[in-house]
C-alpha positions in Angstrom: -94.6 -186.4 34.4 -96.1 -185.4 38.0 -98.9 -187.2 39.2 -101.4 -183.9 39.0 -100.5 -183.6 35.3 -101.5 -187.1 34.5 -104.8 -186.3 36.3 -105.2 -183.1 34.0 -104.3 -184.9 31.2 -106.9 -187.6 31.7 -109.3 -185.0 32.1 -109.2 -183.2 29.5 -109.2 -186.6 27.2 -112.3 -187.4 28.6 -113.5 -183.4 28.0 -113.1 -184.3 24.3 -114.2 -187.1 23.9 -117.5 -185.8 25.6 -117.8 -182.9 23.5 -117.2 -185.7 20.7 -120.2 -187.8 21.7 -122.1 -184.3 22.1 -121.5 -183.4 18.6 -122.4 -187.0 17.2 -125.7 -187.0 19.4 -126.4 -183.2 17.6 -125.3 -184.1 14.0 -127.4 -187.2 14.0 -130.5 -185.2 14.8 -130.2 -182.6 12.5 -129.2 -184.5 9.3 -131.0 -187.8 9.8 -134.1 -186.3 7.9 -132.1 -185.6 4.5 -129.2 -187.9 4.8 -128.1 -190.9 5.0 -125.1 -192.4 7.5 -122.5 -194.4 5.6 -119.1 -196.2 6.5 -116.3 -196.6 5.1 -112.8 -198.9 6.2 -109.7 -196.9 5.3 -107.2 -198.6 6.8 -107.5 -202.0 8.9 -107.1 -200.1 11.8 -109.6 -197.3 10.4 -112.8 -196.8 9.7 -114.8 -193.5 9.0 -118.2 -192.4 9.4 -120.0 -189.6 7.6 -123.4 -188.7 5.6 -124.6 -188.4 2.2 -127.3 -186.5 0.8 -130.4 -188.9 -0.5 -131.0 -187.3 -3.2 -127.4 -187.2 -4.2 -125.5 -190.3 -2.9 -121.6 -188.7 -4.0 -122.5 -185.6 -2.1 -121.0 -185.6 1.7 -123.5 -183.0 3.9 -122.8 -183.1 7.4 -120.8 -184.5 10.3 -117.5 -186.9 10.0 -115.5 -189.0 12.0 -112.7 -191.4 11.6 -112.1 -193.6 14.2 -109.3 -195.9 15.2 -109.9 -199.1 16.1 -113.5 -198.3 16.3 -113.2 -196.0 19.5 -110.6 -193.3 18.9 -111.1 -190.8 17.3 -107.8 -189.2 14.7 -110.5 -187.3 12.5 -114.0 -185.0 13.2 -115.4 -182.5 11.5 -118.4 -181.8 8.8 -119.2 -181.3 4.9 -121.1 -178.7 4.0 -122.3 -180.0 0.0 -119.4 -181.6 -0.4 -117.1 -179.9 0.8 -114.9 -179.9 4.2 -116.0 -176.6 6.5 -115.7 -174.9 9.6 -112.7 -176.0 12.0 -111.7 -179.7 11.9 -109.8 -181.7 14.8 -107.0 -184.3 14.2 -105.7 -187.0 17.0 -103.5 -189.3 17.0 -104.1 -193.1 17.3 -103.7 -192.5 21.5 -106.4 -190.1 21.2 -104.3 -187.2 21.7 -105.1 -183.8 19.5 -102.4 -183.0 17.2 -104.0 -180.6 15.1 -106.7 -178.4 14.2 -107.6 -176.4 11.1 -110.2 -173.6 10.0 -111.7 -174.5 6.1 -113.5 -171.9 6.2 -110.6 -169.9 6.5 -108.0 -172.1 5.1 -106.2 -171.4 8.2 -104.2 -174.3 10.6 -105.4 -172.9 13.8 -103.0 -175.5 16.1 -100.2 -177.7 15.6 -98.9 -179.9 18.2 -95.4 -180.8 18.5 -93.9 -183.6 16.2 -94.1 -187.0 18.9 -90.7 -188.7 18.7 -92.8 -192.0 18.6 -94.1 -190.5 15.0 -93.1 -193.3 12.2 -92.4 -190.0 10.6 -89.0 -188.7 9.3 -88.2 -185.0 7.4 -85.1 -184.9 5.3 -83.4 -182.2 3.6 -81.4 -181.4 0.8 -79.5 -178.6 2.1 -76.2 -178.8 4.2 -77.6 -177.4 7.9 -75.7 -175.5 10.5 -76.2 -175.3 14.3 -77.8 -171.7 14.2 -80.5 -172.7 11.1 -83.6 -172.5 11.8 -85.7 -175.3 10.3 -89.5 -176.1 10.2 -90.9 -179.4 9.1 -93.7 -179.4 6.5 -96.9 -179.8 7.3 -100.1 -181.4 5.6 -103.3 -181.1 6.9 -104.8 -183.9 9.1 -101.5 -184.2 11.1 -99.5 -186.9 11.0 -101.5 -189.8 11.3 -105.2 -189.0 9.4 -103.2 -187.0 7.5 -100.6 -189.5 5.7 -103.6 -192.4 5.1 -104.1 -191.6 1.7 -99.9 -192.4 1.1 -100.4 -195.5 2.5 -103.1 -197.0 1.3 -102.7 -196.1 -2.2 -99.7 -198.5 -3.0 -100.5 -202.0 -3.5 -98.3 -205.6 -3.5 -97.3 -206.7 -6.6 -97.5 -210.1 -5.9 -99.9 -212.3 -4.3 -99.7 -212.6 0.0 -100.4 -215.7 -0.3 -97.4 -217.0 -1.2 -95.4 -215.1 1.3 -94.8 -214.0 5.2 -95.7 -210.4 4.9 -93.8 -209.6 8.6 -91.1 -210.1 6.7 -91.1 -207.3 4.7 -90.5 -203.8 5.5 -91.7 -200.3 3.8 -90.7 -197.1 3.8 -92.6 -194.5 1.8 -91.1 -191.0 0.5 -92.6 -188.2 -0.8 -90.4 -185.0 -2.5 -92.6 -181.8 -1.2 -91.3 -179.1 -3.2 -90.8 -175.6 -2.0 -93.9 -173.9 -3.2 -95.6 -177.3 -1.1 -96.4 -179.6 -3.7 -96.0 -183.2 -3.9 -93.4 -183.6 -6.1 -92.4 -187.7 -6.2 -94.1 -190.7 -4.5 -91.7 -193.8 -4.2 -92.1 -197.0 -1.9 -89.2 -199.4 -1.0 -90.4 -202.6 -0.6 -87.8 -204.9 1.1 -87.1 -208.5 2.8 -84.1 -209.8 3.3 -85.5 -213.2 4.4 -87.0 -213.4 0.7 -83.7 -211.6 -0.9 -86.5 -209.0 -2.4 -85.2 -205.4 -2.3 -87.4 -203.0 -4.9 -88.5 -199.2 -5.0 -91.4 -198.7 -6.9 -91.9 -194.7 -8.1 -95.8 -193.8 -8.6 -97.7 -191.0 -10.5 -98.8 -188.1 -8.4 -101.6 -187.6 -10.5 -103.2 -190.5 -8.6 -103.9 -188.1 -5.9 -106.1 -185.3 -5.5 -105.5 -181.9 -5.8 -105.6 -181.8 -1.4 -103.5 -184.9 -1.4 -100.7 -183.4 -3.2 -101.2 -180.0 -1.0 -98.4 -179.4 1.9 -97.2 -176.3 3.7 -93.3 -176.4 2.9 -90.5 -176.9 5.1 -88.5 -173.6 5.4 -84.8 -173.1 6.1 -84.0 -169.7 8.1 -87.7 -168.8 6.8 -87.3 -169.6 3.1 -89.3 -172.3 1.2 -86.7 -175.3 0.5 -87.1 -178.8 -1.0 -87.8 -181.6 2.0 -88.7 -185.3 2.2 -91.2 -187.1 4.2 -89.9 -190.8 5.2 -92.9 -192.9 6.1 -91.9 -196.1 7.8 -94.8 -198.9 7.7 -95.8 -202.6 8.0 -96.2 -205.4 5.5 -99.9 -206.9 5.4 -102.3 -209.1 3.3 -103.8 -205.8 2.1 -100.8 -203.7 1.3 -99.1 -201.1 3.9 -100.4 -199.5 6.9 -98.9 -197.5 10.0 -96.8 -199.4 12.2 
């Protein structure tokens, strides 16, 4: 990477990021009067940030943001009574934009290229040849923000306390089928320090209706069955992103 590239790279991180703290300064001041900021941890790495009405606590209204580590952004957009709208941006943990999508529209408006430093691997059923043409599936909120709700739903069964979590490893699939629907959820749990080796299979019906929402990998443009292999860490509250 040339040293003028880094410097236009650098630049346009801070562009967002200032049109970021613009759009917080702006939201603040036109919903303080009839909402009410709340927080919420995700992950241990993430935290979000949005409004509720007052007179209707469940109801989102307004701006959002989730935030890695507290000062990167990997989510921002706004609810409109209770419901996601207008065009939301998604970021990796680095900051970088990976996505973008149009609610209003229900239409993904940019889609970066998959980073090979992803803890993100796409299987497939089929037999491939050289001259297929393949596309990944793709869920909404990239591949960071996007996959949270994967990660976070599975917890230990049995108590940290006992145990070294570093030394177990998991690895979370999930079957998207070809119309684009979550079709399996399965963790395998393993340490071989601890001789523990399990896969635990989980109801789909846990998640919501957006949750179990993809746009399906296509073989030579045909909808075909995929997998999504999640690799994360081991810690005292469950899984998260290595």
């Amino acid at each position: 990477m040339s040293h003028s590239f880094r410097i236009l790279a650098k630049i346009q991180t801070v562009k967002n990021t200032f049109i970021l703290i613009i759009a917080i300064f702006y939201f603040n001041n036109c919903f303080s009067q009839d909402t009410v900021g709340r927080k919420n941890r995700l992950t241990e790495s993430v935290t979000e940030r949005f409004y509720v009405l007052k007179s209707n606590p469940k109801i989102k209204e307004g701006p959002y943001f989730a935030l890695y580590q507290h000062k990167t952004y990997i989510a921002a957009g706004k609810y409109k009574n209770g419901k996601k709208a207008g065009i939301w941006q998604f970021f990796n943990p680095k900051g970088k934009l990976i996505e973008k999508y149009n609610y209003d529209l229900k239409s993904l408006t940019y889609e970066a290229r998959l980073d090979s430093t992803d803890d993100l691997r796409f299987l497939f059923d089929d037999t491939l040849k050289k001259t297929d043409q393949v596309t990944r599936p793709l869920k909404i909120g990239g591949c960071y923000y996007g996959f949270i709700p994967y990660v976070t739903l599975f917890k230990l069964p049995f108590d940290t306390f006992s145990v070294y979590t570093p030394y177990f490893k998991a690895t979370i699939e999930l079957l998207i089928s070809p119309l684009g629907r979550l079709a399996d959820y399965a963790v395998h749990l393993t340490s071989p320090f601890y001789d523990y080796d399990r896969t635990f299979t989980m109801d789909i019906n846990l998640f919501s209706d957006e949750d179990r929402t993809f746009s399906p990998s296509t073989l030579n443009g045909k909808p075909v069955l995929s997998r999504i292999i999640i690799q994360c860490i081991v810690t005292e509250d469950g899984l998260d992103f290595y």
